[in-house]
C-alpha positions as CSV (number, residue, x, y, z in Angstrom):
1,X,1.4,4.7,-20.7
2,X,2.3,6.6,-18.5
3,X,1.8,3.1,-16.1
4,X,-1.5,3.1,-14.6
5,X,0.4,4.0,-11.4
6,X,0.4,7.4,-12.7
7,X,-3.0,7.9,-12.9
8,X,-5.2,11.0,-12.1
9,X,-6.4,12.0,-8.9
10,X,-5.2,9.8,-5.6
11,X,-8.2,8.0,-3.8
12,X,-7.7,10.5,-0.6
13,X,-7.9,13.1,-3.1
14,X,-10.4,11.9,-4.9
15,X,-13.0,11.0,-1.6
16,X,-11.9,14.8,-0.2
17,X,-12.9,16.0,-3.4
18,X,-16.5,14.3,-2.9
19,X,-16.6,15.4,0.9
20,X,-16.3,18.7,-0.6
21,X,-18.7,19.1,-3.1
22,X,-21.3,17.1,-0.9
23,X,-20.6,19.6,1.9
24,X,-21.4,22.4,-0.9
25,X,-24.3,21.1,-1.7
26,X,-25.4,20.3,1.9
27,X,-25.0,24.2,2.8
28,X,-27.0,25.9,-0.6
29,X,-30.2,27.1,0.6
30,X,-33.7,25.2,-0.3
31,X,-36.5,26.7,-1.5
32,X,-39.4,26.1,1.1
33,X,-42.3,23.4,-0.4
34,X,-44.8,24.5,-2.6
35,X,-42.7,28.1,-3.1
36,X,-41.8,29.3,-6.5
37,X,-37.8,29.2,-7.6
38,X,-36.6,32.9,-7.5
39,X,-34.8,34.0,-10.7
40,X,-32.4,36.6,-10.1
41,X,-28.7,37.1,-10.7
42,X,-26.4,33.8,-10.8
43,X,-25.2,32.7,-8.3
44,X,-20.9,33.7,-7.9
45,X,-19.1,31.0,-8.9
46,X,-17.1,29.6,-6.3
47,X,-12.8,30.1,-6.0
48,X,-11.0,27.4,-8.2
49,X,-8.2,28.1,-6.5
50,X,-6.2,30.1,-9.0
51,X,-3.0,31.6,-8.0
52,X,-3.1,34.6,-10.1
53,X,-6.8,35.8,-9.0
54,X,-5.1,35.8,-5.7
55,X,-5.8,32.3,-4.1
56,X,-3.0,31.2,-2.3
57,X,-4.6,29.6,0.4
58,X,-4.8,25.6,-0.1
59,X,-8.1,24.6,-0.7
60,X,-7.6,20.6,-0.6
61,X,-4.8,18.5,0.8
62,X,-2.6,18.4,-2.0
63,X,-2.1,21.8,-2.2
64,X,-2.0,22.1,1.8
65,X,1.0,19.7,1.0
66,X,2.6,21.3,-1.4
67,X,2.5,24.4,0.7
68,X,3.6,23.0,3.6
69,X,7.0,21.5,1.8
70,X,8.1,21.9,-1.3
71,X,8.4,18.7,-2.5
72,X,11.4,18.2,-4.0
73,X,13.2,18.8,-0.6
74,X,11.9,14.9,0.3
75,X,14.7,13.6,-1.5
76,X,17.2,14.5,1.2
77,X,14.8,12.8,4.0
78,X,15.1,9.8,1.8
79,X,18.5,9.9,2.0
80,X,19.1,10.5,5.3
81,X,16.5,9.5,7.3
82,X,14.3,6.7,5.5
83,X,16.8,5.1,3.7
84,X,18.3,4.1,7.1
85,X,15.0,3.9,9.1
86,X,13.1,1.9,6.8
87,X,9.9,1.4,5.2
88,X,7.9,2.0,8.6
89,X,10.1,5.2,9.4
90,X,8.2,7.2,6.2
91,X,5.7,10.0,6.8
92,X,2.3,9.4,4.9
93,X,2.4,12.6,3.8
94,X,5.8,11.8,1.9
95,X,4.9,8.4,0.8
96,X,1.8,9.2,-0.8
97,X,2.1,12.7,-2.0
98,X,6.1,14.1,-2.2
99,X,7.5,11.0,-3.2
100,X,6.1,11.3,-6.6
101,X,8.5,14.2,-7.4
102,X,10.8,11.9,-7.6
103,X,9.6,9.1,-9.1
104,X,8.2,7.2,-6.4
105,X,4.5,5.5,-6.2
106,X,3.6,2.3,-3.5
107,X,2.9,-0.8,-6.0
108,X,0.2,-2.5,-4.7
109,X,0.1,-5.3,-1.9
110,X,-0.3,-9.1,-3.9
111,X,-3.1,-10.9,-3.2
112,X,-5.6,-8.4,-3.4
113,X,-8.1,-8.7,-6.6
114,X,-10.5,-6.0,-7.8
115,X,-13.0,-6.3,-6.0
116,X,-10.5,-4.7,-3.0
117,X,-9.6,-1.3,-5.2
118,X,-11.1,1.6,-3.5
119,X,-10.5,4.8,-1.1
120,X,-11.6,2.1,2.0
121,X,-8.7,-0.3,1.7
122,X,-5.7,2.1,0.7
123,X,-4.2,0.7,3.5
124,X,-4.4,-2.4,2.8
125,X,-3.4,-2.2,-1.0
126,X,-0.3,0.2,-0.2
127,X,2.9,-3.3,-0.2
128,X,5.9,-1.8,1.2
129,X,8.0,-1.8,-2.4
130,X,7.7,1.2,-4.9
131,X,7.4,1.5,-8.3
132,X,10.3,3.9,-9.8
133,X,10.4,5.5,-12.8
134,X,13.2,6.5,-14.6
135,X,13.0,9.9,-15.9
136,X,14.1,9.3,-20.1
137,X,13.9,12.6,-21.9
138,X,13.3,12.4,-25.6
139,X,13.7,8.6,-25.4
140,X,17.5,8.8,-25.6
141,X,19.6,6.6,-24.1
142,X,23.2,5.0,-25.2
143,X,24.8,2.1,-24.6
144,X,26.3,2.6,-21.3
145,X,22.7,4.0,-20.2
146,X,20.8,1.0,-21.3
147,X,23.3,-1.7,-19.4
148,X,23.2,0.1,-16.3
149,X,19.3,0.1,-16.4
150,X,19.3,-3.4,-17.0
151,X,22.1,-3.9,-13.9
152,X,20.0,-2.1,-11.6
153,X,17.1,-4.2,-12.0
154,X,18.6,-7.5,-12.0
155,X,20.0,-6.3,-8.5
156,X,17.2,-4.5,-7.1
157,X,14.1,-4.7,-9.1
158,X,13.8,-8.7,-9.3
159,X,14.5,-8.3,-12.9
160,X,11.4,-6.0,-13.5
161,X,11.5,-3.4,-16.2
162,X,8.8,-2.0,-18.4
163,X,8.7,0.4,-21.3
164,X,6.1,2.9,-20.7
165,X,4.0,4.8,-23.1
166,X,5.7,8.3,-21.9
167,X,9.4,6.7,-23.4
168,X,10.7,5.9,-19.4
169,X,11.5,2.7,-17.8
170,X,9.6,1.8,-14.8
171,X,11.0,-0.6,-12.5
172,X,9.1,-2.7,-9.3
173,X,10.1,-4.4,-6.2
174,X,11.9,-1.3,-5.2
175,X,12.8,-1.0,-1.6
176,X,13.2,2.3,-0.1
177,X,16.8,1.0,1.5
178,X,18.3,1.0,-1.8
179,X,16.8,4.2,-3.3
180,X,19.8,6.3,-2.8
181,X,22.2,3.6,-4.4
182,X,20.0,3.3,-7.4
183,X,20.3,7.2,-7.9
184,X,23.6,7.3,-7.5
185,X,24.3,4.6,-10.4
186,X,21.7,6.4,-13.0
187,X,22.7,9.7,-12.2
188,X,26.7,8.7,-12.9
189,X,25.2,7.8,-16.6
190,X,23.5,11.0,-16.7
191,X,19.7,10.0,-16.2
192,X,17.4,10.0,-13.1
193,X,14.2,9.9,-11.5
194,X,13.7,14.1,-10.5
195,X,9.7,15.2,-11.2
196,X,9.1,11.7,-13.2
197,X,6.0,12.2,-11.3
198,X,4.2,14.7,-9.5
199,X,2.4,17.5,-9.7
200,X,5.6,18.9,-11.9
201,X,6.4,19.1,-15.8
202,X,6.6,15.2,-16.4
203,X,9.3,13.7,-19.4
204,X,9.3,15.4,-22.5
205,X,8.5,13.4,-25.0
206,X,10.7,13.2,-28.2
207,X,11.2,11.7,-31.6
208,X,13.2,8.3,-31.3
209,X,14.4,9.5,-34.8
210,X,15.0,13.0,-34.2
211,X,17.8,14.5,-36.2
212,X,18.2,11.0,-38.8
213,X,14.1,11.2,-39.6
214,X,14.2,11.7,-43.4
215,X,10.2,13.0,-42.9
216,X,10.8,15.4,-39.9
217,X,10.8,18.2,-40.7
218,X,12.9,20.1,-38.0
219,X,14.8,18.1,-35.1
220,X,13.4,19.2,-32.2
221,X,16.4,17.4,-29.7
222,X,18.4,21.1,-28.9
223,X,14.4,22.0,-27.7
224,X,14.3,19.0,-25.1
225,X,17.8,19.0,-24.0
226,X,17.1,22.9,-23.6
227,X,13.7,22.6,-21.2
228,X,15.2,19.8,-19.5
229,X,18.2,21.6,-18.4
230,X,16.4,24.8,-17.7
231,X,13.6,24.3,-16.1
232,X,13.2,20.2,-14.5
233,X,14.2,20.6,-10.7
234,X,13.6,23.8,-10.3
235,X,10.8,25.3,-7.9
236,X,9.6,27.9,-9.3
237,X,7.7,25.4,-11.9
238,X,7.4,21.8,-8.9
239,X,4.1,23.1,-7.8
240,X,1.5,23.1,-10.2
241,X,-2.0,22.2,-10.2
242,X,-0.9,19.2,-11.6
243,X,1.4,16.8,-13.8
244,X,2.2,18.5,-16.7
245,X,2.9,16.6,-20.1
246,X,5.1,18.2,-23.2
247,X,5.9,16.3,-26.5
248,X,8.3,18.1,-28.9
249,X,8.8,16.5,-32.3
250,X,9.6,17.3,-36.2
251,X,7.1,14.9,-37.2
252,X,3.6,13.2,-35.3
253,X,5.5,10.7,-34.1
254,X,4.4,11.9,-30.1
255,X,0.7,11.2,-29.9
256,X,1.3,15.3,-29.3
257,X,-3.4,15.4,-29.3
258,X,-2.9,14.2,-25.5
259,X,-0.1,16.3,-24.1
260,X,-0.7,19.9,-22.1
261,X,1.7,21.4,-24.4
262,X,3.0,20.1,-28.2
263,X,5.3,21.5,-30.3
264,X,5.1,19.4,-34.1
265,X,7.6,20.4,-37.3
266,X,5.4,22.2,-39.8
267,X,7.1,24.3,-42.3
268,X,6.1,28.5,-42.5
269,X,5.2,29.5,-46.0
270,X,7.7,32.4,-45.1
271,X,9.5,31.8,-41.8
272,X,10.6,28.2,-43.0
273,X,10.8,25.4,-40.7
274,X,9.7,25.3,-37.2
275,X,6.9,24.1,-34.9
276,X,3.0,24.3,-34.6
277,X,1.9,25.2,-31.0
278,X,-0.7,22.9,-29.8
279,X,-2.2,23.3,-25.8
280,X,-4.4,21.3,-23.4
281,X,-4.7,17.5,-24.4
282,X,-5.3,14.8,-21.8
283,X,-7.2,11.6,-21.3
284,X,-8.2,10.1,-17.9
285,X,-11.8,10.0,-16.8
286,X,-12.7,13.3,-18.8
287,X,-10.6,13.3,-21.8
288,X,-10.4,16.3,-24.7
289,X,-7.8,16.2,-27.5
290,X,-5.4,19.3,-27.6
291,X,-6.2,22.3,-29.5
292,X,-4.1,24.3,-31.8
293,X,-3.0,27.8,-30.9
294,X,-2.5,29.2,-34.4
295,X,0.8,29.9,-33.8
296,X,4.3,29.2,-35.3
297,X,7.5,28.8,-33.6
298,X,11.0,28.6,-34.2
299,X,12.9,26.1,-32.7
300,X,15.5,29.1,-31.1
301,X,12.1,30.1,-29.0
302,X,10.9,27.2,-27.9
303,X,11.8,26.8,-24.5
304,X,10.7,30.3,-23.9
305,X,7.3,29.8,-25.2
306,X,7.0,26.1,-22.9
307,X,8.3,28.6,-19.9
308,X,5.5,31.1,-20.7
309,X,2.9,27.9,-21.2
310,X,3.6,26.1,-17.8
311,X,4.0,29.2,-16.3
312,X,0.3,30.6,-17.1
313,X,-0.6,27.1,-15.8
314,X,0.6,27.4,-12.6
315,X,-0.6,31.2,-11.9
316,X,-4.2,30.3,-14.0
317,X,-5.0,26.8,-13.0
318,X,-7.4,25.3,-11.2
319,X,-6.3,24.3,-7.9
320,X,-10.0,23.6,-5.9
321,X,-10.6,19.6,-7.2
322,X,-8.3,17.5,-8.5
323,X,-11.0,16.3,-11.0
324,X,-10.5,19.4,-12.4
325,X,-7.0,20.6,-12.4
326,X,-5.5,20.0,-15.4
327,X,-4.5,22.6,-17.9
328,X,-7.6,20.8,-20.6
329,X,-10.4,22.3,-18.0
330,X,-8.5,25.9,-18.0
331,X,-8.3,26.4,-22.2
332,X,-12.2,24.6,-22.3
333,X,-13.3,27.4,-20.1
334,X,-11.6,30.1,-21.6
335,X,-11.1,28.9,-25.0
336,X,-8.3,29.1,-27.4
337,X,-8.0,32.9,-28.2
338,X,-8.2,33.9,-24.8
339,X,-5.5,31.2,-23.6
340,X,-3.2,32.5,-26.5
341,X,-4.0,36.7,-25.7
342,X,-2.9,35.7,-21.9
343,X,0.2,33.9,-23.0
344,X,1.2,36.8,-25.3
345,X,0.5,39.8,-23.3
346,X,1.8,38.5,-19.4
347,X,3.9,35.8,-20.0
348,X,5.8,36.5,-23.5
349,X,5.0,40.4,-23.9
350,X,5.1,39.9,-27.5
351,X,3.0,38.5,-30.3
352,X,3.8,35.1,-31.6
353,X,3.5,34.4,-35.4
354,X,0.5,33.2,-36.9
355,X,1.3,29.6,-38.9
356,X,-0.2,26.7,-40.7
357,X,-1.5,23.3,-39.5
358,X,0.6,20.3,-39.7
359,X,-0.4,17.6,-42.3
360,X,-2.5,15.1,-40.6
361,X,-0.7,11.2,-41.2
362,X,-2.8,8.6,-41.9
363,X,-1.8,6.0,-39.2
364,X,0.6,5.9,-36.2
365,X,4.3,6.8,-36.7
366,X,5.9,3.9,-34.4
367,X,9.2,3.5,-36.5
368,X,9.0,-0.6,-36.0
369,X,10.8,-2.1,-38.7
370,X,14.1,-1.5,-40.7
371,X,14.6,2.4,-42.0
372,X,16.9,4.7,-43.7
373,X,18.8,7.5,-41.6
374,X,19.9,10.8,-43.1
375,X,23.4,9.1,-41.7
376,X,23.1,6.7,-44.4
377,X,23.0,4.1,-41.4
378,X,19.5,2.3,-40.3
379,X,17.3,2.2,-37.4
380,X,16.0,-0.8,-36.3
381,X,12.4,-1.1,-34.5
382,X,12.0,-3.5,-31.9
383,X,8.5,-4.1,-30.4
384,X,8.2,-6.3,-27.1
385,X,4.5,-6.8,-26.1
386,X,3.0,-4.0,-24.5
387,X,6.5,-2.8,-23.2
388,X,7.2,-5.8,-21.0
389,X,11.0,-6.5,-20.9
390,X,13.0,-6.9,-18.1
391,X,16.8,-6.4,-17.0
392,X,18.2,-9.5,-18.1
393,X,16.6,-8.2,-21.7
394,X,18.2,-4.9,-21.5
395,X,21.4,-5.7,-20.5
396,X,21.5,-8.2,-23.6
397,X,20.5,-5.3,-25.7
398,X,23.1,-3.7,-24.5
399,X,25.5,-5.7,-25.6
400,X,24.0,-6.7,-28.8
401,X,23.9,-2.9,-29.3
402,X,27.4,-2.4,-28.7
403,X,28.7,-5.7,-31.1
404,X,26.8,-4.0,-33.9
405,X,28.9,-0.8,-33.4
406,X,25.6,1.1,-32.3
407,X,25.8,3.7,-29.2
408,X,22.1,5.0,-29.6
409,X,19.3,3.3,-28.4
410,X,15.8,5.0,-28.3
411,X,12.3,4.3,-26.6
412,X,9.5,5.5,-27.7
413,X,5.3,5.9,-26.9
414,X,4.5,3.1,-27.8
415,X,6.3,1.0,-25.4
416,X,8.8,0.2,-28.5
417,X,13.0,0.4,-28.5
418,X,14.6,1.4,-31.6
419,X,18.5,1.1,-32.0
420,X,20.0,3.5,-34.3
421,X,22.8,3.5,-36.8
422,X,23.2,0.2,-37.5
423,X,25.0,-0.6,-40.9
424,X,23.2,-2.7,-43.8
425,X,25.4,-5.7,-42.9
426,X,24.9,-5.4,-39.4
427,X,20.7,-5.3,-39.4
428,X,20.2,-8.9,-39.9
429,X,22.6,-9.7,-37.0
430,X,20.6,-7.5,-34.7
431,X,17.4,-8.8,-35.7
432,X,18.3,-12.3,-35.3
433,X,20.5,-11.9,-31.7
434,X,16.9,-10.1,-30.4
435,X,14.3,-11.9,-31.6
436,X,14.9,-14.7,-29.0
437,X,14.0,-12.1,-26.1
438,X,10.6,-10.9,-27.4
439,X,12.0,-8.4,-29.6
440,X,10.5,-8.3,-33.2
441,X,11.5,-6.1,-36.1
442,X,8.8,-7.9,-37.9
443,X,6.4,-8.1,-35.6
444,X,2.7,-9.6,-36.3
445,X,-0.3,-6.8,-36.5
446,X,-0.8,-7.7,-32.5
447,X,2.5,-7.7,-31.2
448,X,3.0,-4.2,-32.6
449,X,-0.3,-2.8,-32.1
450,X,-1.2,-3.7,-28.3
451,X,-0.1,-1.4,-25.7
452,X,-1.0,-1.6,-21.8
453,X,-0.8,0.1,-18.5
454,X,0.5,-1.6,-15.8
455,X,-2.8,-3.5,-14.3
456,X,-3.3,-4.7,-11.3
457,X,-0.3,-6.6,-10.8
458,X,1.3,-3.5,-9.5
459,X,-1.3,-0.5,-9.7
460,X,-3.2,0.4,-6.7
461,X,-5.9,2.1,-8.5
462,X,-6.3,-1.0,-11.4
463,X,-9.3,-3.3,-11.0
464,X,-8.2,-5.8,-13.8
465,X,-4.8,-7.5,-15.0
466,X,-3.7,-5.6,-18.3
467,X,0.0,-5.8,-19.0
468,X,0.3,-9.2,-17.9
469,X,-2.5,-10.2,-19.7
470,X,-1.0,-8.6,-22.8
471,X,1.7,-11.2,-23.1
472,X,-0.9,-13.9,-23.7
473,X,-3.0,-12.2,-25.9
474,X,-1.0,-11.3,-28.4
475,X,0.5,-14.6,-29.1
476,X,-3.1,-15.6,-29.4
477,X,-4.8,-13.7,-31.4
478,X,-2.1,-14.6,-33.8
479,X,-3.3,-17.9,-33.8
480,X,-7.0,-17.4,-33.7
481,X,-6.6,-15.1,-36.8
482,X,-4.2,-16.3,-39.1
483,X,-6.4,-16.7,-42.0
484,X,-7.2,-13.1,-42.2
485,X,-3.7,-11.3,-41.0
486,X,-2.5,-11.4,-43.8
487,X,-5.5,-8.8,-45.2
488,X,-4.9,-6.6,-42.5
489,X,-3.1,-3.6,-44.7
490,X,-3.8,-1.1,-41.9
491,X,-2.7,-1.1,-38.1
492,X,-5.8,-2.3,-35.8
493,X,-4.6,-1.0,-32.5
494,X,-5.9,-2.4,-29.1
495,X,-5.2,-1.1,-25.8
496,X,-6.1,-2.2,-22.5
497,X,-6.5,-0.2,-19.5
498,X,-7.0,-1.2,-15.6
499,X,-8.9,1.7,-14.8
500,X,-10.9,5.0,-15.9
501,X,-7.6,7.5,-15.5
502,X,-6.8,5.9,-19.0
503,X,-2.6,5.3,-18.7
504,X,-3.2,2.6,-21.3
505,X,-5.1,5.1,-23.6
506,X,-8.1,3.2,-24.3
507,X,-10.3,6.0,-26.0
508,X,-7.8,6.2,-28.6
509,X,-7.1,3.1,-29.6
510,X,-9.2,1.1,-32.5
511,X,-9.9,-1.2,-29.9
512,X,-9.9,-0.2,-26.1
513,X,-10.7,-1.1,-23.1
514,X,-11.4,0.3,-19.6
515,X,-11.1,-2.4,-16.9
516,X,-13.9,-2.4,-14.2
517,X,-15.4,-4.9,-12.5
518,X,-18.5,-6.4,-13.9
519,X,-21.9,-8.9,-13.5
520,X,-20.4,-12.3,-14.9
521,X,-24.4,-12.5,-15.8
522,X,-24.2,-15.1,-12.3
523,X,-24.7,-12.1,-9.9
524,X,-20.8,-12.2,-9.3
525,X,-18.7,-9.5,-9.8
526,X,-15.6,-10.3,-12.0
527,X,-12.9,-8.8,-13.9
528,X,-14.1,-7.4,-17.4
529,X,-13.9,-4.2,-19.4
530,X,-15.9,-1.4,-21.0
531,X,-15.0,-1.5,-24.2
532,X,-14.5,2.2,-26.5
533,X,-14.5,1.6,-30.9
534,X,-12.8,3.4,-33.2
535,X,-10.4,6.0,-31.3
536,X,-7.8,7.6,-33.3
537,X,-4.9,10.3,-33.4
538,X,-3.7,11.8,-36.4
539,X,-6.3,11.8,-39.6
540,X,-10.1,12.2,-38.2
541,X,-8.4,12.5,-34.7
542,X,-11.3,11.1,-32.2
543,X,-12.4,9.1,-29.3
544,X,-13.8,5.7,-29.5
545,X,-17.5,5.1,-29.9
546,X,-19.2,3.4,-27.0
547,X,-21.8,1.0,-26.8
548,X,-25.2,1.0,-24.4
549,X,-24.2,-1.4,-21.4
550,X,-21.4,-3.3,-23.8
551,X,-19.1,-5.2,-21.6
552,X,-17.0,-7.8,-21.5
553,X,-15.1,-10.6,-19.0
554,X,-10.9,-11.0,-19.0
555,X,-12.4,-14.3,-20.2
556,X,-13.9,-12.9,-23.0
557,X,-11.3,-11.4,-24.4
558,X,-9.9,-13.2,-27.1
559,X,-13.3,-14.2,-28.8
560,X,-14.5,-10.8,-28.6
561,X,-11.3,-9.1,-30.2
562,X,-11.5,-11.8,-32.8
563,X,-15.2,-11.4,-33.6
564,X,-15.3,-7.3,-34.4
565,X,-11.8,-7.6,-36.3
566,X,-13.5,-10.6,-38.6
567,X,-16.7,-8.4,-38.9
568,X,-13.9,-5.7,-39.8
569,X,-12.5,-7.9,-42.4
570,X,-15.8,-8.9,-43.8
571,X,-17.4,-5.8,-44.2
572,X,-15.4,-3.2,-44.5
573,X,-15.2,-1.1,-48.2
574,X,-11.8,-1.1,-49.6
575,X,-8.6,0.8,-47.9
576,X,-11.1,1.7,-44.9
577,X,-9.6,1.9,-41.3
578,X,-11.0,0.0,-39.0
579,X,-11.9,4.0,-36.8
580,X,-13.7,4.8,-40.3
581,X,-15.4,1.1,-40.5
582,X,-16.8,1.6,-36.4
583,X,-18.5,4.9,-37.0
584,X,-20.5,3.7,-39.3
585,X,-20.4,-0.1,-38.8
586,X,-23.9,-1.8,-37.4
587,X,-24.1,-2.0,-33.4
588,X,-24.1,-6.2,-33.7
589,X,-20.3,-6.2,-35.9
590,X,-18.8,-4.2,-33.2
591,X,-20.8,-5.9,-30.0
């Protein structure tokens, strides 16, 4: 989850994208009344903006702003002049566009409910405190990383800290005064907030058991460490048409359908191990599922072939509308063999090796629970609810972490902590010191399987509470469905999203839900979701099924998710997943 902060377009973006194409409209000539349409050739198709056709010029105000400055050079104006001037002392053009390069959104302003969320009242909704993400490449983090995360937001974050679904922490309450102190202590452990957000390759996403995984089958970490290194903070690749995702892993363990650029373990009938290349997944209002390129790589060429990928982004992507700029519209317009036949003959010169699919697995990898490592050692899978911890919690993990005789703690994208290398005599320990703070090894179907965005308790864009919601949920549909938990032998996955842009993933969850505002039947407008059946990753990979004018209240959310999982239980025909069950399942079980 990427936090519902980082959703898709901006609202100024998104209202100059309207202006535009109204405008566009406005100006095509009309045929005069009663005269018959002329057929001739088609019409040219207007600029998207691509660099490489030889459109530099900005063509909305993103891109003007890009041009203008390159945005990492705000960070020194945050350190020397806003830091010291203030909240009030911030250009708007920094605040709500460069900022994000390094981490930095607005939250939103309390007291403002749905009914507020919109272009009109940016003003308004824009509270003078940031949300700051910390930039957490692969998930890895030790010890000493983990305590002064939880340091800095006791001190500065009023003890807010979340997990997100993109294996970073996100902290609130920032103030802009203390922005250059908080860099300096993350930065001294070795992490920090540079192209978190932004128009800019975002985290890499990484195995929380890469290299002690006995099913990977090739540890991707020297890949992630290598693009990190190379390329994050560098110019050439901060402007591109927009945020950029990458998930590198041995095994499926990265929800790799919904990245821009995936690189999964598969083993080459003659090469050996290596990775299947996979391009152009995303989500948000228009979501497609990434497609496979055919083509094998070894682990020694990986950063190369990410290079060549985010590179033919940049040059080839659309840059016009921000409804429309993500690398998923370039590869559905082309279409895989043309994406791969640019890549190899202007970006890599070469051909890259044809290779086999990975095996689809049949439900998600979240590593909860107790495991073996290849170390002989165990992980240990921790699962808060929907990622909500804070800094009093990681700081106590921390220390647990360190009593154990543990110095490798991992988060992963599904808003979940694992601590590795933990002895046999040791696990129990660990279990029982965490479990007090919300963190269960043996978590109950709902703890483990619901997963948020941030809502509307900090997200400007959000019409609905989600996260916060999430920590009452959970507890309670433990209680409202007790007598059947026990038969649920396969995950049922629910995830609940503020807003279209889809942080909290709700087209591929079993259960999901897209907060809007909706007729409470009274005439009033209230908080309530569209709800999407039957999404998946991994085997029969798909988005959920929705349902003609289905909706429901916050209110309704408990009895709803407890009536389609009983229908679930009732019907469904033996060993069926609950994504098989809603394709076929009768419109009344799922309504």
């Amino acid at each position: 989850m990427t936090s519902s902060t980082d959703a898709g377009p901006t609202p100024e973006s998104v209202r100059a994208d309207r202006e535009r194409l109204a405008r566009e409209r406005r100006a095509r000539p009309r045929p005069e009344a009663g005269a018959r349409e002329r057929t001739g050739k088609p019409v040219r198709r207007k600029s998207e903006g691509q660099w490489a056709l030889g459109y530099r010029e900005p063509l909305n105000a993103n891109e003007q702003s890009k041009k203008d400055d390159n945005p990492l050079n705000v960070r020194a104006r945050i350190e020397n002049i806003y830091a010291k001037g203030g909240f009030d002392s911030i250009d708007k053009s920094d605040l709500r566009g460069r900022f994000r390069w390094w981490g930095l959104y607005t939250q939103r302003e309390q007291g403002y409910d749905g009914t507020w969320t919109g272009d009109e009242n940016i003003d308004l909704l824009e509270a003078k405190y940031f949300m700051m993400r910390i930039r957490c490449d692969g998930g890895a983090l030790n010890v000493e990383q983990v305590r002064t995360l939880g340091q800095i937001s006791t001190e500065f974050a009023r003890d807010t800290a979340d997990l997100s679904d993109r294996e970073n922490v996100q902290y609130h309450w920032i103030e802009i005064e203390n922005v250059p102190e908080i860099w300096r202590r993350i930065e001294a452990v070795g992490l920090r907030t540079t192209e978190a957000c932004g128009d800019c390759p975002r985290v890499v996403l990484g195995s929380p058991l890469a290299g002690e995984s006995p099913n990977e089958i090739i540890d991707g970490t020297w890949a992630v460490d290598e693009i990190t290194s190379r390329y994050i903070g560098k110019k050439e690749y901060s402007n591109l048409p927009r945020k950029f995702k990458t998930a590198i892993s041995g095994q499926q363990d990265v929800v790799h359908e919904i990245n821009d650029v995936a690189f999964i373990g598969v083993e080459h009938p003659e090469h050996g191990p290596g990775f299947d290349l996979w391009v152009g997944g995303g989500l948000s209002t228009n979501p497609m599922l990434a497609q496979r390129v055919g083509a094998w790589v070894p682990l020694e060429e990986v950063p190369d072939v990410w290079e060549a990928v985010v590179s033919l982004f940049r040059d080839y992507g659309y840059r016009r509308l921000r409804t429309k700029a993500r690398l998923k519209f370039l590869i559905k317009d082309w279409g895989i063999e043309k994406f791969r036949e640019v890549l190899e003959e202007k970006y890599l010169q070469r051909k890259l090796i044809d290779g086999p699919a990975p095996e689809k697995p049949a439900r998600p990898i979240d590593h909860i629970g107790v495991q073996k490592l290849r170390n002989g050692l165990n992980a240990v899978g921790f699962s808060p609810i929907a990622g909500r911890v804070s800094g009093t919690i990681l700081t106590k993990v921390a220390d647990a972490v360190e009593r154990v005789g543990s110095d490798r703690i991992r988060f992963t994208p599904y808003q979940k902590l694992i601590v590795l290398d933990v002895a046999d005599d040791k696990v129990d320990e660990l279990i029982a010191e965490l479990e007090p703070l919300g963190l269960h090894a043996r978590p109950s179907v709902w703890r483990r399987n619901l997963l948020a965005c941030s809502g509307i308790e900090f997200c400007k864009l959000s019409f609905v509470e989600t996260r916060k919601r999430s920590q009452v949920l959970a507890p309670e549909l433990d209680q409202r469905l007790a007598d059947i938990n026990a038969q649920l032998d396969v995950p049922v996955t629910i995830n609940i999203n503020g807003c279209p842009n889809s942080c909290g993933r709700s087209q591929i969850a079993d259960i999901g839900f897209k907060g809007q505002l909706v007729d409470d039947g009274d005439g009033n407008q209230v908080e309530g979701f569209q709800v999407h059946l039957g999404g998946t990753l991994g085997l029969d990979a798909a988005f959920g099924r929705k349902l003609r004018q289905h909706k429901v209240t916050t209110d309704e959310l408990g009895d709803y998710i407890e009536r389609v999982v009983r229908n679930f239980v009732k019907n469904r025909d033996g060993g069926e997943r609950f994504a098989q069950w809603a394709v076929r399942a009768d419109e009344a079980d799922l309504r």
